[in-house]
C-alpha positions, 0 to 999 in steps of 0.5 A: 532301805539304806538312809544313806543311798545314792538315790535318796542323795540325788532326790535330795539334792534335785529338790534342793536345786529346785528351790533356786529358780522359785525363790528368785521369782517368788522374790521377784514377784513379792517385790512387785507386788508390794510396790504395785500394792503401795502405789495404788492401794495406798497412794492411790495412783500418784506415784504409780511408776516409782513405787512398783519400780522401786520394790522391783528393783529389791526382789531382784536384789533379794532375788539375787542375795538369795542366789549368792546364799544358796551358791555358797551353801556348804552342803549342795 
């Protein structure tokens, strides 16, 4: 089989579209989960919305960051 046929092209490609939406919730997720993480394993409860919102609000950045760098890759 040819290296370089149009299916195995295309089946690159989907996987490497596939990967757009689970990096943006992984991102998503992490960033939630760190700041639920530090608001009640370390501060035990006493900052409970802000930590959670705070971190939040980095995956989504992160998220996004990561978007903007796969929307400007060369190769897709």
């Amino acid at each position: 089989m040819n290296p370089y046929s149009p299916r195995r092209d295309l089946m690159r490609r989907l996987a490497d579209l596939s990967t757009i939406g689970l990096s943006f919730a992984a991102s998503v997720f992490v960033g939630f989960g760190m700041g639920y993480l530090l608001d009640e394993k370390v501060f035990h409860g006493r900052t409970t919305p802000w930590g959670m919102m705070i971190f939040l609000g980095l995956g989504v950045f992160a998220g996004f960051r990561t978007l903007y760098q796969l929307a400007h890759r060369k190769d897709l």
